[in-house]
Structures are given as structure tokens and as C-alpha cells.
C-alpha positions as CSV (number, residue, x, y, z in Angstrom):
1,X,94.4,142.8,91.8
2,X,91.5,144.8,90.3
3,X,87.8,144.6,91.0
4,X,87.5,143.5,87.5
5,X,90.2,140.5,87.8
6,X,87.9,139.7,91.4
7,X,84.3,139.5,89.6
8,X,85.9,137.4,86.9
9,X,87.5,134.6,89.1
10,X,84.2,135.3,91.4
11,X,82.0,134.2,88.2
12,X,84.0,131.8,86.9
13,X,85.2,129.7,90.0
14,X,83.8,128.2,93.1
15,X,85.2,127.2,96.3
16,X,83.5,126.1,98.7
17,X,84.3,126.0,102.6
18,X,83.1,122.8,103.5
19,X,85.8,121.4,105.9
20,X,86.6,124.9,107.0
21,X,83.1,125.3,108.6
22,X,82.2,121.9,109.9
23,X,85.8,120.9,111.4
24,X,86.8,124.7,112.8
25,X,88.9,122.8,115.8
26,X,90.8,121.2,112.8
27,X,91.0,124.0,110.3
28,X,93.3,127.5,111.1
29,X,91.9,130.4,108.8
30,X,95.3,131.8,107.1
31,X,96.5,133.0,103.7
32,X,99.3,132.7,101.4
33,X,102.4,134.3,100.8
34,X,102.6,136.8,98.1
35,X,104.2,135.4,95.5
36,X,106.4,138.7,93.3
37,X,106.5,137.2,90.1
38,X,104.3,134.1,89.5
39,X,104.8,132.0,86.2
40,X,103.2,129.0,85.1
41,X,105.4,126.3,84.7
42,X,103.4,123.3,84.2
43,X,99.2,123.4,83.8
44,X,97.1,120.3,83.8
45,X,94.8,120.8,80.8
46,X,92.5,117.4,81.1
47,X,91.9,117.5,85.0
48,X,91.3,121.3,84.7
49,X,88.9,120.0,82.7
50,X,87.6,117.5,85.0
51,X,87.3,120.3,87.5
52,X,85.2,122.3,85.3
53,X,87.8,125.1,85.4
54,X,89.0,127.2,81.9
55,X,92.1,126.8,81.0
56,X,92.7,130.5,79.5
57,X,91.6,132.0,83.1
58,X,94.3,129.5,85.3
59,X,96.6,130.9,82.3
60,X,96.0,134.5,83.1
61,X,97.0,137.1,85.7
62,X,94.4,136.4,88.5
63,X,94.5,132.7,87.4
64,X,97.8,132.6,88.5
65,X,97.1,134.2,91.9
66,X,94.5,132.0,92.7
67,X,96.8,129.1,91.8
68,X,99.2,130.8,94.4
69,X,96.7,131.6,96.8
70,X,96.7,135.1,97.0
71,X,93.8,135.9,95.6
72,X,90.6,133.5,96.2
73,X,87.2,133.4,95.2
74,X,84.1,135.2,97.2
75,X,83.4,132.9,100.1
76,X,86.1,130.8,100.5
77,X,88.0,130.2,103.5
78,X,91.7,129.3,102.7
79,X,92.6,127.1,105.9
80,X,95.7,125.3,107.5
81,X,94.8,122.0,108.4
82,X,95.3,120.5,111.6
83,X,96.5,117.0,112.1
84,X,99.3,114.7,114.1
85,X,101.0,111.8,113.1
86,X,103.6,108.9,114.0
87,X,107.1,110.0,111.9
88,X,109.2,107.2,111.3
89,X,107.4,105.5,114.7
90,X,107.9,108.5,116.7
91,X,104.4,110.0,117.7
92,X,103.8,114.1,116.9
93,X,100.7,114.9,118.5
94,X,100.4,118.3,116.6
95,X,101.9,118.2,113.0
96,X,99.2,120.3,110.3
97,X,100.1,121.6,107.4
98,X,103.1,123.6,107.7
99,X,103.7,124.7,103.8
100,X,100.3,124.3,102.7
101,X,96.5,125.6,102.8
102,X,93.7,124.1,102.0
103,X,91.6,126.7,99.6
104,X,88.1,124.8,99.6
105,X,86.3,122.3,97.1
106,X,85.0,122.2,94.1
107,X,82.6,120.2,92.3
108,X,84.2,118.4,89.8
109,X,82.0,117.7,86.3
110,X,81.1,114.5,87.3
111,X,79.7,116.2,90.6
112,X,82.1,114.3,93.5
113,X,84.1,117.4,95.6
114,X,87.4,117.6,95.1
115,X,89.4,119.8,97.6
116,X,92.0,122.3,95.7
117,X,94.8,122.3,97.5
118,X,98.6,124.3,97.5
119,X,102.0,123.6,98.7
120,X,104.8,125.6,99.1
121,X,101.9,128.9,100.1
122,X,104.5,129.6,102.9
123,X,104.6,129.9,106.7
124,X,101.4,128.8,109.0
125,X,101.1,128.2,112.4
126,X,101.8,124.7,112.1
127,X,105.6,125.6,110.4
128,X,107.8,124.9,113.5
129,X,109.9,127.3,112.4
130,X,110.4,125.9,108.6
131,X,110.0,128.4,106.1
132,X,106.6,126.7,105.1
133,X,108.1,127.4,100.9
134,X,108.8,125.0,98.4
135,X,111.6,125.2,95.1
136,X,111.0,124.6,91.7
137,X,112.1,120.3,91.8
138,X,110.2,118.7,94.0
139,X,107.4,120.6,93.2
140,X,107.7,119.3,89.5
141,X,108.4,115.8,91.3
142,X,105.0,115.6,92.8
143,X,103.2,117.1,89.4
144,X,104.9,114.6,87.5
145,X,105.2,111.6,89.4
146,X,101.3,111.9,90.4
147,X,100.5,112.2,86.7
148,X,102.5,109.0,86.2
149,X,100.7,106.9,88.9
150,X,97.2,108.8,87.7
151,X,98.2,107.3,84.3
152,X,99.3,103.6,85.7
153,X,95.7,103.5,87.6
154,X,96.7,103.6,90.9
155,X,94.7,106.2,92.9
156,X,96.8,109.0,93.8
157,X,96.2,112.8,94.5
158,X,97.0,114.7,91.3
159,X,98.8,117.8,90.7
160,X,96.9,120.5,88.9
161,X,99.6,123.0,88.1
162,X,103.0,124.3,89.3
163,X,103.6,128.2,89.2
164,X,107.2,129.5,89.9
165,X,107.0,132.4,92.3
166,X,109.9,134.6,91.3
167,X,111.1,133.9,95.2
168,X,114.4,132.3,95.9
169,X,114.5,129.5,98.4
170,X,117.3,128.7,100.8
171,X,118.0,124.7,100.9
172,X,121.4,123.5,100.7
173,X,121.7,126.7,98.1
174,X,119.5,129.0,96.7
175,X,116.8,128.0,94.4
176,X,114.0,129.0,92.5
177,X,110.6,128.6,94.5
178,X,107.3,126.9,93.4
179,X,103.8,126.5,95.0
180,X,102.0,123.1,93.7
181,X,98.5,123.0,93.3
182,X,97.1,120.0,94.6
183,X,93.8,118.2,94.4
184,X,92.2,115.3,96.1
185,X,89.6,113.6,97.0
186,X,89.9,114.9,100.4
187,X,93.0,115.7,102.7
188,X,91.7,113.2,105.6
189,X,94.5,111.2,106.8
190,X,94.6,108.8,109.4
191,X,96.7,112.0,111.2
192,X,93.7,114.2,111.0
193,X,91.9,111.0,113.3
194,X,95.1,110.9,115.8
195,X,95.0,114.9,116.3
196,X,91.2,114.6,116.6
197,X,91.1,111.6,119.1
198,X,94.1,113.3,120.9
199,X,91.7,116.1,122.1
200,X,89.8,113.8,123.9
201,X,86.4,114.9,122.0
202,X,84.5,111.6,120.9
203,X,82.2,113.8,119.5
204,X,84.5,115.4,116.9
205,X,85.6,111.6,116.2
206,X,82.8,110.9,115.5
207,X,82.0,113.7,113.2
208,X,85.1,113.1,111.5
209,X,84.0,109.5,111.0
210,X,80.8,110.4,109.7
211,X,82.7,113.1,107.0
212,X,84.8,110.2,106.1
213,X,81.8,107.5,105.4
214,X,80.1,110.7,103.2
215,X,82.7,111.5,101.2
216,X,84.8,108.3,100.3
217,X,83.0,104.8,102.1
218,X,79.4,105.6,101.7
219,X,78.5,101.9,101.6
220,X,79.7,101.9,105.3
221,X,76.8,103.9,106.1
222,X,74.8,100.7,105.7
223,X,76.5,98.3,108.0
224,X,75.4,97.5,111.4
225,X,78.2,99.8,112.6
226,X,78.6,102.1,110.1
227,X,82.1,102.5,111.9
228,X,82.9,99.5,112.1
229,X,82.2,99.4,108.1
230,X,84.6,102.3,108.0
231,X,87.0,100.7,109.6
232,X,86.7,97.8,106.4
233,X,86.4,100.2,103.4
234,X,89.6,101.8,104.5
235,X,91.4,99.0,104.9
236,X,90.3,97.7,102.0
237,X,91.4,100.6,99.9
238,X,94.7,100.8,101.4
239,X,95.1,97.0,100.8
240,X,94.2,97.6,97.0
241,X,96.5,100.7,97.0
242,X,99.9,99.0,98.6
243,X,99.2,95.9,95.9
244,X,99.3,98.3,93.4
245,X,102.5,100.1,94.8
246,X,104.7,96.7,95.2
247,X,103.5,95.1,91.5
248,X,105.2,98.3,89.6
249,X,107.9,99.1,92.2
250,X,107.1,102.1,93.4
251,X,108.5,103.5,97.0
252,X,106.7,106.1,98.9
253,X,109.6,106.7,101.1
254,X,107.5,108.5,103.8
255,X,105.1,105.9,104.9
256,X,103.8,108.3,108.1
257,X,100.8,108.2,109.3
258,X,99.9,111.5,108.0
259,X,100.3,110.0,104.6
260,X,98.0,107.3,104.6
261,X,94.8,108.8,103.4
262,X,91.3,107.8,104.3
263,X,90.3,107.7,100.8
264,X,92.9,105.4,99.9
265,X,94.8,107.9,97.5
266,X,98.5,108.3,97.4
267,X,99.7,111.6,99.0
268,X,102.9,113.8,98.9
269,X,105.8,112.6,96.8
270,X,108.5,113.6,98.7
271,X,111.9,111.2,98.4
272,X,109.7,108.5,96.0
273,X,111.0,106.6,93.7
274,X,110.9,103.7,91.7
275,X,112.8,100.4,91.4
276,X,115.1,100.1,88.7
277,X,117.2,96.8,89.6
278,X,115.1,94.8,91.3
279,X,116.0,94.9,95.3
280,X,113.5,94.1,98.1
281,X,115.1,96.2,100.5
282,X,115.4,99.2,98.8
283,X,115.6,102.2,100.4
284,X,115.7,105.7,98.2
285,X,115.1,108.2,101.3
286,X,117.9,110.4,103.1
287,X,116.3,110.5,105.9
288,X,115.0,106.5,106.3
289,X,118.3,105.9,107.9
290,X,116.7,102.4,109.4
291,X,115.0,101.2,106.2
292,X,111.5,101.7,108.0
293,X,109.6,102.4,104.9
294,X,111.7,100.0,102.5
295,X,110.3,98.3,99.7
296,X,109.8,95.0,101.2
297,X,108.1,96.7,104.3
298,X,105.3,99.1,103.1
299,X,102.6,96.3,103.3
300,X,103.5,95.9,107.2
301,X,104.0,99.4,107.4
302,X,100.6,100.2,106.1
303,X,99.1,97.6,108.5
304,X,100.7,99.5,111.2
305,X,99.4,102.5,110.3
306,X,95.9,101.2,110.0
307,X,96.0,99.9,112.9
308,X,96.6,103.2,114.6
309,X,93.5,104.7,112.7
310,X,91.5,101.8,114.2
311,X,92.6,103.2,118.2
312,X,91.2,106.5,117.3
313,X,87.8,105.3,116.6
314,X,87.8,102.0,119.2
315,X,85.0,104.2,121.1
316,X,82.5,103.8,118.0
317,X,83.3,100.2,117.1
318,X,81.4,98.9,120.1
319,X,79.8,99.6,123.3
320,X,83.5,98.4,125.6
321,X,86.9,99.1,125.0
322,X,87.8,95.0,125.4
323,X,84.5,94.5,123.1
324,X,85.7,97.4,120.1
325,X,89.9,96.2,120.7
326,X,88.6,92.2,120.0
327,X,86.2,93.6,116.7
328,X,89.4,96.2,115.5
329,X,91.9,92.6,116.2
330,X,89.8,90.9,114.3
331,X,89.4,93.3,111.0
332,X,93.4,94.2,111.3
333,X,94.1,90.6,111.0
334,X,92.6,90.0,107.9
335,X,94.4,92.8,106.1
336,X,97.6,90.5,105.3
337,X,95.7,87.9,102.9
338,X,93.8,90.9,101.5
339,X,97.0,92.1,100.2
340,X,98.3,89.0,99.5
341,X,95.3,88.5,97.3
342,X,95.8,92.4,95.6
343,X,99.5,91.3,95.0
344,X,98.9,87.5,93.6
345,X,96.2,88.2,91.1
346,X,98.3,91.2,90.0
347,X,101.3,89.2,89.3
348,X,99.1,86.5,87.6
349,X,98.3,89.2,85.6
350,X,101.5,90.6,84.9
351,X,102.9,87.2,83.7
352,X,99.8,86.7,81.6
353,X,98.9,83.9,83.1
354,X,95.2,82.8,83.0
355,X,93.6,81.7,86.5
356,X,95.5,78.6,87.5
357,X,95.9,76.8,90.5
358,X,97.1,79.1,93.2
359,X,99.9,77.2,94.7
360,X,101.8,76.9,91.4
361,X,101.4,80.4,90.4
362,X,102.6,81.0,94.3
363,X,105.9,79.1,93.5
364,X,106.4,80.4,90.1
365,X,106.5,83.9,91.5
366,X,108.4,83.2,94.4
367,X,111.2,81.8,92.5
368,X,111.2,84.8,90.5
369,X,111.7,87.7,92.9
370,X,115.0,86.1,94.1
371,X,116.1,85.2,90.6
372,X,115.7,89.1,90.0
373,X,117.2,90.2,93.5
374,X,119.7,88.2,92.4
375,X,120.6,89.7,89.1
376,X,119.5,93.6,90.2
377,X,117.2,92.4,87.2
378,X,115.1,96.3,85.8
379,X,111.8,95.1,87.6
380,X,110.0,97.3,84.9
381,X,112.0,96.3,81.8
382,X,111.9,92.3,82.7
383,X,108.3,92.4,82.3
384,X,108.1,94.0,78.8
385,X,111.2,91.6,78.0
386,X,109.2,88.9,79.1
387,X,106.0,89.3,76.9
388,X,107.8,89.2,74.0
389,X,110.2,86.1,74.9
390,X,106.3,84.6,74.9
391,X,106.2,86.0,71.2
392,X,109.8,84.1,70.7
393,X,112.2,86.9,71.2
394,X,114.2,85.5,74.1
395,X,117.1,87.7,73.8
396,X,116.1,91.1,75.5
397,X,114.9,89.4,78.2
398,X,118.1,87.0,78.8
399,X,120.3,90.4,78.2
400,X,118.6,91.9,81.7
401,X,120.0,89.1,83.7
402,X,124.2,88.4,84.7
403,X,122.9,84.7,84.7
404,X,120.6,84.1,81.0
405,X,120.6,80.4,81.8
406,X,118.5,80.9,85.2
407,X,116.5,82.8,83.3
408,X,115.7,80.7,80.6
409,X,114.8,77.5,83.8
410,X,112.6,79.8,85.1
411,X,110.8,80.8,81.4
412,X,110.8,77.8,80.6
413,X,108.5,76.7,83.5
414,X,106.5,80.0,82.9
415,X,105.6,78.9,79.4
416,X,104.3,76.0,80.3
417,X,101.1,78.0,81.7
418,X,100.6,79.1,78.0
419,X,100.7,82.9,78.5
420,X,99.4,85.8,77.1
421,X,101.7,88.3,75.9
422,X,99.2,91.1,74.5
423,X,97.7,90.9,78.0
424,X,101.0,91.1,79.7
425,X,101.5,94.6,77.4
426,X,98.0,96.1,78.4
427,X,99.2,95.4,82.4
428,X,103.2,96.0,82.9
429,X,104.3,100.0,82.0
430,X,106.9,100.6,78.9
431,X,107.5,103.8,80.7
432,X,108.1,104.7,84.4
433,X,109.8,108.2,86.0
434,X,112.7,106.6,86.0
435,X,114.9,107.9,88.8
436,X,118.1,109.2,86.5
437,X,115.9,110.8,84.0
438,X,114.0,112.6,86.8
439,X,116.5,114.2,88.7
440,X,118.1,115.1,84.5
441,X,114.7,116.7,84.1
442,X,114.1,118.4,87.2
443,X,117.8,120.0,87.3
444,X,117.3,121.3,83.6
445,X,113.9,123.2,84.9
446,X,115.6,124.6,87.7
447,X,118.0,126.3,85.1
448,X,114.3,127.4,83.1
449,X,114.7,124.4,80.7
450,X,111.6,122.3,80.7
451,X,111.9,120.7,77.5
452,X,113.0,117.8,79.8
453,X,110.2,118.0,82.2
454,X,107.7,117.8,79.7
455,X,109.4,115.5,77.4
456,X,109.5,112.5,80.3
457,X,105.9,113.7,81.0
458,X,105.0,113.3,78.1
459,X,106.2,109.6,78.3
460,X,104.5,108.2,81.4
461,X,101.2,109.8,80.9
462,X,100.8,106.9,78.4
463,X,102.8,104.3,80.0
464,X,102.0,100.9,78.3
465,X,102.0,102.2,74.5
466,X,105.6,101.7,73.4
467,X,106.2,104.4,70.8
468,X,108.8,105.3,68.3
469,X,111.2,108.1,69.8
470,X,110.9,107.8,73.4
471,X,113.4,104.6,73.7
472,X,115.4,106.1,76.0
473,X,112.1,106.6,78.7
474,X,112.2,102.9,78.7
475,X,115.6,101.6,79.0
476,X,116.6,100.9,82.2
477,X,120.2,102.1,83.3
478,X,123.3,100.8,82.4
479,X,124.6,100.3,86.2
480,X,121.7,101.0,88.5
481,X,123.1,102.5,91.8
482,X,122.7,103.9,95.0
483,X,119.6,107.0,94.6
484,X,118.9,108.5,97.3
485,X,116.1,111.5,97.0
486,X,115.0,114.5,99.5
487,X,111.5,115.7,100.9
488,X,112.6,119.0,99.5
489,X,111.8,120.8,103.2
């Protein structure tokens, strides 16, 4: 790259090094693989412009290379993070990013960092003996299904652009490689907490903590224990954030430690999916042999997980180990009716229903899960269906269901709560990344096709207005089936 490409991106961009410099035990300086021929395959024009960032400079030359990594702004210190993590159970004390870098933060327009992020940059220290690259698919999985959760307004990371690298990738075969741009809030996970507790330094706990309460729970800072009011604002974000997961279906599919964020935003979208007919233990991941991270499970799962966050900072929560394990018991134990609250006045919302008493919306919904378990009832389609049986027009929704007259017992009882269909339209998605049309759209753009891609994009980045044309990104599959998806490493 010139000097003239260099004082443009220098003038027009800035990264800082924030976690690079005050988290050096955490944060390996390295830089990206060159990538021969970079092209833009998919560009992010309204959070670029959230980001402050022109759109015509990501578009050109050293645009592209600093969406790749290779080339980076004066001053900032491209890093591989450091973290650990419990896999499926199984504890790795020393995981990091083994395909990614961190480049630095920006500050966004509305002034909060953001840290700009790649994956698929190639081999770091933390590899263990991967390639550390990334192919065209799941790379336009994560951009696209983090646009969709983005536009369903459940707090995600979000995908900024994807650029093909001219590389080939060996997986099962040969194919095209990618590096995704990511950006978040931040990149702490309760897996950056485990590597740093593993050390044995409090002091880079607590440090960590603080960086935490700063960026994403600054309220905590004015609790009595400002840790212990950590240890609250995280739960409650991941309470809010599973809630929102169950009440549209959605499956993370790697529910690890190191992808449960301390902000409370969902990370990587690996073998995700979404439920088509309704099945509590669904499982859509190759390698989830034991159904760890089913459907049914992620609240637990996410418990778990929180619960291993609060061991690594037991040593601020209170002056004894007995005294901070009795405080931590105590907070982890209210984070089932916390959810249960997220889920029930999101399904009172779903049906429409105003606020009634409790226990008879309780028993309305928990006749309905196993009436569409039973039927592999579309969990997105019944809800649209629904609404407009409220309006009178009972026949979509009795078409879902192998048994229409269990439907109709159970509507009947639901209309009895006199409920609101227009609200039930502004709450329940028309459009979802429906798991068939996906893996269609993410096969064509491995051929170069991404009429597809952007087509179903196109769809779910305005999910609840039903519109003329795209009735096939809301119909739910003839004979929904066995899916299973891959992490794509």
C-alpha cells in the first residue's frame, strides 16, 4: 500500500488501543494474513454509519485492507485476545482467539466505543494448529444472521462487512475464503474472567472487573460492592438476552463459556439456527452430540455459565470465601424467575394479551407449547396465523396444525382474553433466516451468486412488515426435518 493510501485511512479512521494497553497479559500483539485478492462481498451501510466511517473509503483499495487487517491505522495495535473457557463442560484453561484479532475501538457517533473486530485474519498463537481462516458461508452466516437478530431487537454483535480474500480454504473441500468484520460492544466474555482468574492475579480480576463496570454496567459502580452489582447487571442482561432467544426460537448451538458475553450481546454464530416446527429439544449442531445446548436447555445452560463467571470474581464479592460463595448463591438463585419473568411477559405479548392474571396466562401458554410440540407446529408462522384468526381468519392458522380441532380448543380459550392482533403483528417476526433458505443462499454465494444472500437479507432486516413479494421468506417448510449446521472451523 502507498503512503498516500496510509495518510488517507490515517485521516479518515481511528482506532484506538484501549484493551491492548491496559490488559497486555490478555492481549498478544499480531497481524493478519495477507489476503491476494480481497473483494467486498457484503458492506453494512447504516452501522458504517453508526461508526462514523465513509462508506466510499471501506469500498476502496486500502478500505478493503483495513477491513482484512493488513493494513491499520497509525497507532493501533491489532491484538489476539487471550481467554479460556468450559467447551461443552470440559474446562480449556487457555482458548484466545485463534482466527481472529482484535484491531482497536472506535467511537461510534453516539460516542459509546465499539471494538472493530475480524475473523477468519488467519493463524495466532492461540490456533492449536487450526488454520486460524474462515470460507465464504459461515462468514455470510454471522453477517446475516446478526443483522437479523439486530433487526428483531435482541442485542447481538453485528457484522460490519464480509470481504472475500481470493484464498481457497481447505474444509471438507476447497472453498473460497472470507474474513468477517465484526463489532461489539466489547469482546469480554465470561472466558476472558476464567483465563484471568486462572493466573492467580486478583489484581488483573479485578481490573478486568472494573473494565467491565466502565464500559457496559456503570450503574454497578454505585452499589455497596460495585462487584457484587456486577455480578447483578450481568445476570440481568443475560436473563433479558436468553428470554429473547427462546420467545423467537432461536438456537445458539455453542452455548460455551467463551460465548456468553459480559455485555449481554450475542456472539459468534457458528451452527445457529432457528426453529421451524416447533421442538423443545432441538438440537441443530454437529458437534452437540448430547443435546447440551438444546433449545429447551439454554436458560439452565446460561445459569451455568454465570455461575462460573461469579467463581472468578468470589474474592471481590466479600471479605471470606464462605461469606462471597453465600452472597454469589444467593444472586445465582434468583436468575430462574428473572427469566421466567423475561419469557412470560414476552409471550403475553406475543398472544396480545393485555396484563391478566398470571396464573391463567401461565396455563394458557403451557398448554400451548405441547399442542405445538405435538403438531412440529412453524413456531414463527403460528404466531402470524394467530393474529389474524383474532381478525376472523381461522384457516391459516388451523392449516399449521395435523390436529385443527386442538387448535381451535385452545383458540377458543385464547380469545376469551380479548386479544390484540395489531399488537401481536408489531411483536412476532413475518420473517426469520429460515434454515433451508440459508444454506440455498449461502451455497449460491459460494458459487459468486449473491442475489440470494442479499435477497433473504433484505427480508429479515424488516422482519414484522409483511410485504408483497417476499412470501416465500415467510412460509415455513413443507416437511421440516433433521438440520444440522457446522462452526465452519
Amino acid at each position: 500500500m502507498t503512503s498516500t493510501t496510509l495518510t488517507t485511512l490515517n485521516a479518515q479512521v481511528s482506532l484506538g488501543s484501549r484493551f491492548a494497553t491496559e490488559f497486555p497479559e490478555l492481549a498478544l500483539p499480531w497481524q493478519a494474513d495477507e489476503a491476494p485478492e480481497p473483494k467486498l462481498l457484503a458492506l453494512n451501510l447504516p452501522l458504517a454509519a453508526e461508526l462514523g466511517l465513509d462508506a466510499d473509503l471501506l469500498r476502496s483499495e486500502e478500505g478493503l485492507r483495513l477491513l482484512v487487517g493488513t493494513a491499520v491505522p497509525e497507532g493501533a495495535v491489532p491484538v489476539a485476545q487471550a481467554y479460556a473457557g468450559h467447551q461443552f463442560g470440559g474446562f480449556s484453561p487457555r482458548l484466545g482467539d485463534g482466527r481472529a484479532l482484535l484491531l482497536g475501538e472506535l467511537t461510534a457517533r453516539d460516542g459509546a466505543l465499539r471494538d472493530l473486530h475480524l475473523k477468519g485474519s488467519g493463524r495466532t498463537p492461540f490456533s492449536r494448529g487450526a488454520d486460524g481462516l474462515a470460507a465464504v458461508g459461515p462468514m455470510l452466516r454471522e453477517y446475516l444472521v446478526s443483522e437479523a437478530m439486530h433487526a428483531l431487537g435482541i442485542p447481538t454483535t453485528r457484522s460490519l462487512a464480509v470481504v472475500a480474500t481470493g484464498r481457497q480454504v481447505r474444509r471438507e473441500r476447497w472453498l473460497p475464503g472470507a474474513v468477517l468484520t465484526r463489532v461489539a460492544s466489547s469482546h469480554l466474555r465470561v472466558g476472558s474472567f476464567q483465563y484471568a482468574a486462572s493466573t492467580g492475579d486478583t489484581e488483573l480480576v479485578r481490573r478486568l472487573a472494573d473494565e467491565a463496570i466502565a464500559r457496559h454496567h456503570p450503574a454497578a459502580a454505585e452499589a455497596e460492592n460495585r462487584y457484587l452489582g456486577l455480578l447483578d447487571a450481568v445476570l440481568e442482561a443475560q436473563a433479558d438476552l436468553v428470554g429473547r432467544w427462546m420467545l423467537v426460537g432461536f438456537v445458539h448451538g455453542v452455548m460455551n463459556t467463551d460465548n456468553t458475553t459480559i455485555s449481554g450481546e450475542t456472539i459468534d454464530y457458528g451452527p445457529c439456527a432457528f426453529l421451524d416446527g416447533f421442538d423443545a429439544a432441538a438440537v441443530f449442531s454437529s458437534i452437540d452430540t448430547g443435546g447440551r445446548y438444546a433449545f429447551r436447555n439454554q436458560p439452565a445452560v446460561l445459569q451455568w455459565n454465570l455461575t462460573r463467571f461469579a467463581e472468578t470474581i468470589l474474592s471481590l464479592l466479600a471479605e471470606t470465601e464462605e461469606e462471597a460463595i453465600a452472597v454469589a448463591t444467593d444472586r445465582l438463585n434468583a436468575f430462574p424467575p428473572r427469566y421466567v419473568a423475561i419469557w412470560s411477559a414476552g409471550m403475553r405479548a406475543k398472544l396480545g394479551l393485555a396484563p391478566v392474571e398470571q396464573e391463567e396466562v401461565d396455563a394458557l401458554v403451557a398448554d400451548l407449547l405441547p399442542l405445538l410440540q405435538a403438531g412440529r407446529v412453524d413456531y414463527t408462522s403460528f404466531f402470524r396465523a394467530l393474529a389474524d384468526a383474532g381478525r376472523g381468519h381461522a384457516d391459516p392458522l388451523r392449516a399449521l396444525s395435523d390436529d385443527p380441532a386442538l387448535v381451535d380448543e385452545w383458540t377458543g380459550r385464547w380469545r376469551a382474553f380479548s386479544p390484540d392482533s395489531d399488537a401481536m403483528d408489531r411483536v412476532n417476526p413475518v420473517y426469520i433466516p429460515r434454515n433451508e433458505l440459508l444454506e440455498e443462499a449461502l451455497d449460491a454465494a459460494a458459487t459468486g451468486d449473491l442475489q440470494p444472500f442479499e435477497q433473504l437479507l433484505e427480508a429479515v432486516s424488516d422482519p414484522y412488515t409483511e410485504r408483497p413479494g417476499f412470501e416465500r421468506y415467510a412460509s415455513a417448510p413443507g416437511e421440516p426435518g433433521p438440520f444440522v449446521t457446522y462452526c465452519g472451523t
